[in-house]
PDB file with one MODEL, atoms N, CA, C and O in Angstrom:
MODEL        1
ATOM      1  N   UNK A   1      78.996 107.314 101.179  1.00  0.00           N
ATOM      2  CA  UNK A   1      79.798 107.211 102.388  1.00  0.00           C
ATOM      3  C   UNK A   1      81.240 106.866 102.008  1.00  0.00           C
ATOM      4  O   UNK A   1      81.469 106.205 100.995  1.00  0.00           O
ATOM      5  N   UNK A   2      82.459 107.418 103.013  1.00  0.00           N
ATOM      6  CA  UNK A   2      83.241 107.121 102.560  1.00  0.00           C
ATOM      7  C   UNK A   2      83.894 106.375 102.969  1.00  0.00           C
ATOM      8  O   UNK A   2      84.128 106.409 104.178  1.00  0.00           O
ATOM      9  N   UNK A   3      84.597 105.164 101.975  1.00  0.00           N
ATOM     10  CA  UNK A   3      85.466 103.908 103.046  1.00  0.00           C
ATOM     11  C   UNK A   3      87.168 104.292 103.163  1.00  0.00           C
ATOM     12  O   UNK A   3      88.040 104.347 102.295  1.00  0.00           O
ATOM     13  N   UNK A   4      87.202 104.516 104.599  1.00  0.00           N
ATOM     14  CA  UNK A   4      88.323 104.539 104.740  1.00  0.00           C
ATOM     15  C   UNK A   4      89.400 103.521 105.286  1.00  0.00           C
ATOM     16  O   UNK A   4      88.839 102.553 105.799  1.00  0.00           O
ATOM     17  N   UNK A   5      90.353 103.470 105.316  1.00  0.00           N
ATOM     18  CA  UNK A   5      91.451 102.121 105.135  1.00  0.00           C
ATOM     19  C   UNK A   5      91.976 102.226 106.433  1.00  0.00           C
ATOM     20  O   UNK A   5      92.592 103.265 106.667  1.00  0.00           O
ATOM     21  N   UNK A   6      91.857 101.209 107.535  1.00  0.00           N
ATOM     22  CA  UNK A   6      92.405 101.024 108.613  1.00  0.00           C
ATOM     23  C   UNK A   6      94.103 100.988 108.436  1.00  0.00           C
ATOM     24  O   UNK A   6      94.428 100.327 107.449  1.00  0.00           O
ATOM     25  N   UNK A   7      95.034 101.457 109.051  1.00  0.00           N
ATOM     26  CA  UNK A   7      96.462 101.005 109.222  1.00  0.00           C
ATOM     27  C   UNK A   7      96.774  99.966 108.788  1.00  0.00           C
ATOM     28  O   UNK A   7      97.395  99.942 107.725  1.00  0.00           O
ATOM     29  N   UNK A   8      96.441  98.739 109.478  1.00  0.00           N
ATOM     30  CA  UNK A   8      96.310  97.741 108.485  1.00  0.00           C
ATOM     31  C   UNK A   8      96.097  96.908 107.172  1.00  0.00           C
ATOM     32  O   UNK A   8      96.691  96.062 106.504  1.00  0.00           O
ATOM     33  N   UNK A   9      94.552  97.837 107.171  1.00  0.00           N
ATOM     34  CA  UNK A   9      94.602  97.445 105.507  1.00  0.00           C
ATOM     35  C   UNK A   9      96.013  98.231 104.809  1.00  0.00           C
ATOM     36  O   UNK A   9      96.663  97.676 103.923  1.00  0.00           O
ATOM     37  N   UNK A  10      96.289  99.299 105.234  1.00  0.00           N
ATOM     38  CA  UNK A  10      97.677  99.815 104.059  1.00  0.00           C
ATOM     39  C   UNK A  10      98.338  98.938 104.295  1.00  0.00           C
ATOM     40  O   UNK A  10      98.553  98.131 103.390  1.00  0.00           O
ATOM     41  N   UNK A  11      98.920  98.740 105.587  1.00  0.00           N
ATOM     42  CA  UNK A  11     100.296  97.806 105.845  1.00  0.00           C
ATOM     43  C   UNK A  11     100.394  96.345 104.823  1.00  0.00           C
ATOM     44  O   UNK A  11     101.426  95.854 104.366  1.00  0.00           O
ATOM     45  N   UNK A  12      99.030  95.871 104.652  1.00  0.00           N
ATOM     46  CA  UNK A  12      98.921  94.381 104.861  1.00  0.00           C
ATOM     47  C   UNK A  12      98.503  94.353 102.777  1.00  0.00           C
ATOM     48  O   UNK A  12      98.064  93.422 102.102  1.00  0.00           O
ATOM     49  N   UNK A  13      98.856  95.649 102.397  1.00  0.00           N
ATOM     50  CA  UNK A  13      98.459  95.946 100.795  1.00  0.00           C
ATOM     51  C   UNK A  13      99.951  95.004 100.499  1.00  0.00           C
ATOM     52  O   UNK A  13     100.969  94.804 101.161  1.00  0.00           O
ATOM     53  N   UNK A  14      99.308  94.428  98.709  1.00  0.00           N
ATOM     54  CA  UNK A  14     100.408  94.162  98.251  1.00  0.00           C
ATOM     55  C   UNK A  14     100.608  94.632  96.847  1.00  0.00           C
ATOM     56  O   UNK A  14     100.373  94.145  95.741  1.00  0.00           O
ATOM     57  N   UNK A  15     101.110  95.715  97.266  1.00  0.00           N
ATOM     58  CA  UNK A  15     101.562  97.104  96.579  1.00  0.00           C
ATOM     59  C   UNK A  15     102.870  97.309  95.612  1.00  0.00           C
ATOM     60  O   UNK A  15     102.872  98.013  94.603  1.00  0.00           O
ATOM     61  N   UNK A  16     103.953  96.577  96.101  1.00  0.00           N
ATOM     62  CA  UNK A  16     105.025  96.821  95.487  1.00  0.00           C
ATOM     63  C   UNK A  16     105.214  95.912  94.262  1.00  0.00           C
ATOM     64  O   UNK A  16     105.322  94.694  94.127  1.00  0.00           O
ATOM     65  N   UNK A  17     105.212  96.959  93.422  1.00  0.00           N
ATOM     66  CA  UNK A  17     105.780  96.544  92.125  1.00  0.00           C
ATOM     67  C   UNK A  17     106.739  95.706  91.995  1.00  0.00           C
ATOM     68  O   UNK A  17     107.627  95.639  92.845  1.00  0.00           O
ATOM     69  N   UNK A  18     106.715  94.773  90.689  1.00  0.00           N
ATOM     70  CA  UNK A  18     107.782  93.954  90.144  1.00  0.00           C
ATOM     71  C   UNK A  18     107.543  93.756  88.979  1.00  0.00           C
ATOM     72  O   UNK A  18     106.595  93.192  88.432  1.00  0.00           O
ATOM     73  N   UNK A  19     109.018  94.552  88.339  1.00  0.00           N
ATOM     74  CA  UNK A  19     108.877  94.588  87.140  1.00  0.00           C
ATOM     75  C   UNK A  19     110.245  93.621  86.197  1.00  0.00           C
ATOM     76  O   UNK A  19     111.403  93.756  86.591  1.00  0.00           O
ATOM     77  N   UNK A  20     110.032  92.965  85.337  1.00  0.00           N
ATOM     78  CA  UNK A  20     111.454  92.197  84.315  1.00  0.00           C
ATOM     79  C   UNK A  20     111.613  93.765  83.503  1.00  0.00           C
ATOM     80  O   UNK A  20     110.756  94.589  83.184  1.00  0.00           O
ATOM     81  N   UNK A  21     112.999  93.752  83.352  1.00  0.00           N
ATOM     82  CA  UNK A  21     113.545  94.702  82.610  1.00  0.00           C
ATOM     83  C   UNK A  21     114.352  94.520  81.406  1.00  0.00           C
ATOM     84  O   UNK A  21     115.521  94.584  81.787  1.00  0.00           O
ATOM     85  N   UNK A  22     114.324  94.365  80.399  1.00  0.00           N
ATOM     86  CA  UNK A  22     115.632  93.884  79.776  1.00  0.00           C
ATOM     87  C   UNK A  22     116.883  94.723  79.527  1.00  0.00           C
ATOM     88  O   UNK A  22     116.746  95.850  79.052  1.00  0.00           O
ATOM     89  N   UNK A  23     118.088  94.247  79.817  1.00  0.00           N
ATOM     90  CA  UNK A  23     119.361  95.057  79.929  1.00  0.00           C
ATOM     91  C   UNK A  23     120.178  94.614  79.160  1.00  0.00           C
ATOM     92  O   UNK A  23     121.163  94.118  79.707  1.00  0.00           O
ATOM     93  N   UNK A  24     120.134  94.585  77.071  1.00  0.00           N
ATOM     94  CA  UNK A  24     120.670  93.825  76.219  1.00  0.00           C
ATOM     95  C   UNK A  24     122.175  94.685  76.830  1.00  0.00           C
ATOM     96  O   UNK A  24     123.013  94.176  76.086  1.00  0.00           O
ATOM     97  N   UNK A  25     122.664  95.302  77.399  1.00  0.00           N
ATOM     98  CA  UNK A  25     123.821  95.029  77.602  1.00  0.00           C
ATOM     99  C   UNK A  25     124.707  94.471  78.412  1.00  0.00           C
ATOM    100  O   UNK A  25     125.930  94.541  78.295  1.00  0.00           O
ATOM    101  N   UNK A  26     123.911  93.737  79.498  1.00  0.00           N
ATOM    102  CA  UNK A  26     124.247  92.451  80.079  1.00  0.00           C
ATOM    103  C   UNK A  26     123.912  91.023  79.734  1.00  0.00           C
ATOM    104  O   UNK A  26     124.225  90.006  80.352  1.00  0.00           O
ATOM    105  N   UNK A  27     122.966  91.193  78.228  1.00  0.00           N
ATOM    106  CA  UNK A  27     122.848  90.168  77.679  1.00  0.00           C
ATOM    107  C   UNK A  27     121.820  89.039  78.178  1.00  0.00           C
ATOM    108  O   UNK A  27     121.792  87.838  77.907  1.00  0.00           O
ATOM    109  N   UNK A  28     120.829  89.965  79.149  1.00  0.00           N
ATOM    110  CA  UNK A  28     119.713  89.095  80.343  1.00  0.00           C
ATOM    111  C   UNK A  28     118.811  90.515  80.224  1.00  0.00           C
ATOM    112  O   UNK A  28     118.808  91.540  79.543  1.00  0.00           O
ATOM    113  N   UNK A  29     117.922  89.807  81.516  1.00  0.00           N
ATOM    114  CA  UNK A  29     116.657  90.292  82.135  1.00  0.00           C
ATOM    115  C   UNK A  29     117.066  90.971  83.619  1.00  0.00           C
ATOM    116  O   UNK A  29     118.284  91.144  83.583  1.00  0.00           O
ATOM    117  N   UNK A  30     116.763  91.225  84.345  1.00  0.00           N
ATOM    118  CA  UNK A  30     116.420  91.688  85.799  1.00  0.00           C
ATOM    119  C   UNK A  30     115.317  92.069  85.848  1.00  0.00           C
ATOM    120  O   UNK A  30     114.618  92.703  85.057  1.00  0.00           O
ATOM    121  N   UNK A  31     115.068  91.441  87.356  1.00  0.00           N
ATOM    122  CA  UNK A  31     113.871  91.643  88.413  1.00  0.00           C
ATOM    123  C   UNK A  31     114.040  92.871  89.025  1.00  0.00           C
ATOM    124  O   UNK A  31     115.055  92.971  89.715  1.00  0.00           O
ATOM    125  N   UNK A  32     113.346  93.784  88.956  1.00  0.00           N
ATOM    126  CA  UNK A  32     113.431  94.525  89.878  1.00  0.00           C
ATOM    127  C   UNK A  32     111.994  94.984  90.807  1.00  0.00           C
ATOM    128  O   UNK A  32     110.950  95.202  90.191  1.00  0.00           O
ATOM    129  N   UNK A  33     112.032  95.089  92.085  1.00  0.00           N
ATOM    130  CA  UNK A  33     110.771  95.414  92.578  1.00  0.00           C
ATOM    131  C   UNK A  33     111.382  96.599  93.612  1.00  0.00           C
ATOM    132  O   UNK A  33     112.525  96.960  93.895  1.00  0.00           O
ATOM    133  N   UNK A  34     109.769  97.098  94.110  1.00  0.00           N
ATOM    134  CA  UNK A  34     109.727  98.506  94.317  1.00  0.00           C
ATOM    135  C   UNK A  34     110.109  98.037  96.247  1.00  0.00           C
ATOM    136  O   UNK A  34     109.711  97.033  96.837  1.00  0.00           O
ATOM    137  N   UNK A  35     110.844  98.994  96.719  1.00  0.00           N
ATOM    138  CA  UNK A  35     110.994  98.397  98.615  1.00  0.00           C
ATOM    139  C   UNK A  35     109.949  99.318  99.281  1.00  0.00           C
ATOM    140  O   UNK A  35     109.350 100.350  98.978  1.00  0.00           O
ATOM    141  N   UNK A  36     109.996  98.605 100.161  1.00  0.00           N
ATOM    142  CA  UNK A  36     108.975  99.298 101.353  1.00  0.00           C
ATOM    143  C   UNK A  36     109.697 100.056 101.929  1.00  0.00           C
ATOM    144  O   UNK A  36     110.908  99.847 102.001  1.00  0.00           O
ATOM    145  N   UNK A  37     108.884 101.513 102.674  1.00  0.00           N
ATOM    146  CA  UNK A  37     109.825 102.546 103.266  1.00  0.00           C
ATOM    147  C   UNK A  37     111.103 101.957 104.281  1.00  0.00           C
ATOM    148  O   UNK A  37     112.259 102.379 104.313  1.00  0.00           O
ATOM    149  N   UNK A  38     110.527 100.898 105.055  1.00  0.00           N
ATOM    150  CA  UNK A  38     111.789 100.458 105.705  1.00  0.00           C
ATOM    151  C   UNK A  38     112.982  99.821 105.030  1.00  0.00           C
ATOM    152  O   UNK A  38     114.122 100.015 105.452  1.00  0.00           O
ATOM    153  N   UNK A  39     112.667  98.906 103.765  1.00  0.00           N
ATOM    154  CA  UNK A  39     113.496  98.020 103.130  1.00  0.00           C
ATOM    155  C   UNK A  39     114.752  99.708 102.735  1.00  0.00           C
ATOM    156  O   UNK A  39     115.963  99.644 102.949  1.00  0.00           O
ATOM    157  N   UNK A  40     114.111 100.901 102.213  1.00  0.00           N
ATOM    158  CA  UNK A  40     114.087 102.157 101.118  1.00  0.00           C
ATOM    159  C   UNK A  40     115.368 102.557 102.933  1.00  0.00           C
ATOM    160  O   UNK A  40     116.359 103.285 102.877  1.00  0.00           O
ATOM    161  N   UNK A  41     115.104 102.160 103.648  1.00  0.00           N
ATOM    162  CA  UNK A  41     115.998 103.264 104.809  1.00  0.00           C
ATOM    163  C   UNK A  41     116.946 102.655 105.260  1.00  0.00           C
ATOM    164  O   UNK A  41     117.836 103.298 105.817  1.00  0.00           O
ATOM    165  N   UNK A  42     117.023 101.367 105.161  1.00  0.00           N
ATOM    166  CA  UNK A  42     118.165 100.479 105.770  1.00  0.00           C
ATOM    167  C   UNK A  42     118.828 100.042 104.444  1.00  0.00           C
ATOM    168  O   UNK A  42     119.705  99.179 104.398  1.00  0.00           O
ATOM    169  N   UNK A  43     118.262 100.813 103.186  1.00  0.00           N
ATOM    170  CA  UNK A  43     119.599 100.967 102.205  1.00  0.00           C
ATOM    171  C   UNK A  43     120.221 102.052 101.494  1.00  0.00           C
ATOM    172  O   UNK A  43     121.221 102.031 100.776  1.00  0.00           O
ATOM    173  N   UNK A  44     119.340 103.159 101.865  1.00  0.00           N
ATOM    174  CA  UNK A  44     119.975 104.430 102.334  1.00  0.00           C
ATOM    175  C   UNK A  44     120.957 104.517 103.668  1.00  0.00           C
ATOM    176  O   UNK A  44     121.822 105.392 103.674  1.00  0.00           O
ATOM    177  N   UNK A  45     120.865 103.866 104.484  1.00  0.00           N
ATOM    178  CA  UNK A  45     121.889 103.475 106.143  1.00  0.00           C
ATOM    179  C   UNK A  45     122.955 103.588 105.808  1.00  0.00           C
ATOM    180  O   UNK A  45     123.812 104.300 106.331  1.00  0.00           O
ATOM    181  N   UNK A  46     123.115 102.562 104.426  1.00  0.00           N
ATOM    182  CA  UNK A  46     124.641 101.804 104.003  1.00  0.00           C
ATOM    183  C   UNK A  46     125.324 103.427 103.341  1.00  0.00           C
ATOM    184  O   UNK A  46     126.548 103.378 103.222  1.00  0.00           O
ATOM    185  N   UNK A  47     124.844 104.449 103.025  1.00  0.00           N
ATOM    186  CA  UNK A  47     125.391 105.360 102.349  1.00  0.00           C
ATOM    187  C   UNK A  47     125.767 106.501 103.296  1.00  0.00           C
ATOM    188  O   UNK A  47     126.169 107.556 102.806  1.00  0.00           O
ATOM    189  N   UNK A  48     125.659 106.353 104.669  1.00  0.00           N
ATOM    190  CA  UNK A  48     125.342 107.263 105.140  1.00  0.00           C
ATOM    191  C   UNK A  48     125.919 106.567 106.822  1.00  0.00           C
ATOM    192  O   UNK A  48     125.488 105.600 107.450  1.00  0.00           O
ATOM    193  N   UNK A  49     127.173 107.654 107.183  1.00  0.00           N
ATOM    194  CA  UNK A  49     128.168 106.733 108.176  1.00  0.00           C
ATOM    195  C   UNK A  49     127.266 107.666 109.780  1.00  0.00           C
ATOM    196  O   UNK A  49     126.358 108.498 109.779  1.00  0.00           O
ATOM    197  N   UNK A  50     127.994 107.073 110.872  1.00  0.00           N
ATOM    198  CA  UNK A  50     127.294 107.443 111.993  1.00  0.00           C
ATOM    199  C   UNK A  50     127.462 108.873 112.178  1.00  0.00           C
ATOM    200  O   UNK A  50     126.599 109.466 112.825  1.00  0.00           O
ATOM    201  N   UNK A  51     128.341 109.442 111.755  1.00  0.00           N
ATOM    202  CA  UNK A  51     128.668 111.089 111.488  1.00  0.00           C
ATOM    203  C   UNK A  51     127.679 112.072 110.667  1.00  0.00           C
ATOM    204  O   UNK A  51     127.475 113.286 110.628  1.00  0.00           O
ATOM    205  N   UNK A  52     127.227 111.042 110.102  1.00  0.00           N
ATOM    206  CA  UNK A  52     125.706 111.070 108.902  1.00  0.00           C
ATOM    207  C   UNK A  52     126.669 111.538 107.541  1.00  0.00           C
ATOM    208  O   UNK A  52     126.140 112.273 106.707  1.00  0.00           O
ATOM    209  N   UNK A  53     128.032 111.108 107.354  1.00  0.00           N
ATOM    210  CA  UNK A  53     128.647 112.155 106.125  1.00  0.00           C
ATOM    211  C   UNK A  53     128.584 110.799 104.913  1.00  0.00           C
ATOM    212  O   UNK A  53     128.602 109.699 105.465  1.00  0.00           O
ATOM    213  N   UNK A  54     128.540 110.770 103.952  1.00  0.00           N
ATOM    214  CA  UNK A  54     128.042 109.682 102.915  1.00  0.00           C
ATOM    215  C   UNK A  54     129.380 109.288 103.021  1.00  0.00           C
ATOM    216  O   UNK A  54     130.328 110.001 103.351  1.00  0.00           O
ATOM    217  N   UNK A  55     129.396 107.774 102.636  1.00  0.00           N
ATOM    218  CA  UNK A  55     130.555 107.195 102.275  1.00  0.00           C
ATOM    219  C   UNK A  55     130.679 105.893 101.160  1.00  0.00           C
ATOM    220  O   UNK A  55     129.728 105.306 100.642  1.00  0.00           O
ATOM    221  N   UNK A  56     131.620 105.718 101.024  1.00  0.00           N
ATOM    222  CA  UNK A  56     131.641 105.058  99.333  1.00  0.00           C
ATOM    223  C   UNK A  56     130.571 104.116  99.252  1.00  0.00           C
ATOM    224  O   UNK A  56     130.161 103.394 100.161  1.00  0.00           O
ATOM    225  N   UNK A  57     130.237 104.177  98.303  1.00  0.00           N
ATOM    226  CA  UNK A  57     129.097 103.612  97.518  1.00  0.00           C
ATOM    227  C   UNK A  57     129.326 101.688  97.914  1.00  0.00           C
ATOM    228  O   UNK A  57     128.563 100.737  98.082  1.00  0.00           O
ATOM    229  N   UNK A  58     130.922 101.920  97.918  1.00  0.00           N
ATOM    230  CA  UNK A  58     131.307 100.381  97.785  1.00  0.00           C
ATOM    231  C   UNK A  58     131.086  99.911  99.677  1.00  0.00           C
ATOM    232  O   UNK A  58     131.329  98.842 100.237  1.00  0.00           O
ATOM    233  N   UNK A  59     130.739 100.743 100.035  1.00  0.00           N
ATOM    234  CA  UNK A  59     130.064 100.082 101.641  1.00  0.00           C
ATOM    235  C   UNK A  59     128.986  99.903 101.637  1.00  0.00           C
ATOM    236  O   UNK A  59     128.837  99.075 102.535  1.00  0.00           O
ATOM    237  N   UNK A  60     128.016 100.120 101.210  1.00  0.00           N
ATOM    238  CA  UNK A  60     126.412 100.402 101.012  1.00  0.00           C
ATOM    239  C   UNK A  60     126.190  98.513 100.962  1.00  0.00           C
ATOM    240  O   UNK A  60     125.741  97.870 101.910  1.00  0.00           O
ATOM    241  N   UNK A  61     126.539  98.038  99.907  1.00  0.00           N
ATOM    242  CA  UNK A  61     125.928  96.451  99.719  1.00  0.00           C
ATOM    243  C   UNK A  61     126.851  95.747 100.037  1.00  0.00           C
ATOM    244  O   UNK A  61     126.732  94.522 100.010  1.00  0.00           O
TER     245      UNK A  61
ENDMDL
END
């Protein structure tokens, strides 16, 4: 039989990756972890003006 995954169970998964990276040319580590489709669209937003035409990178964060 097959078990299938209520909405919930996906939603409520804890799925996203986190990984240490090392970046010897900043002389450290970073964290980086994976975003959820919403975290993934409201930072695509920042690239992308109400005209929808991309705009500098340096508005985004």
């Amino acid at each position: 039989m097959t078990n299938y995954l209520s909405a919930e169970q996906i939603l409520d998964a804890d799925d996203l990756a986190i990984e240490d990276v090392p970046v010897p040319e900043w002389g450290g580590t970073v964290r980086v972890k994976g975003m959820s489709g919403t975290e993934r669209d409201r930072f695509e937003a920042g690239f992308v003006g109400n005209d929808m035409k991309q705009l500098p990178k340096d508005n985004a964060l």
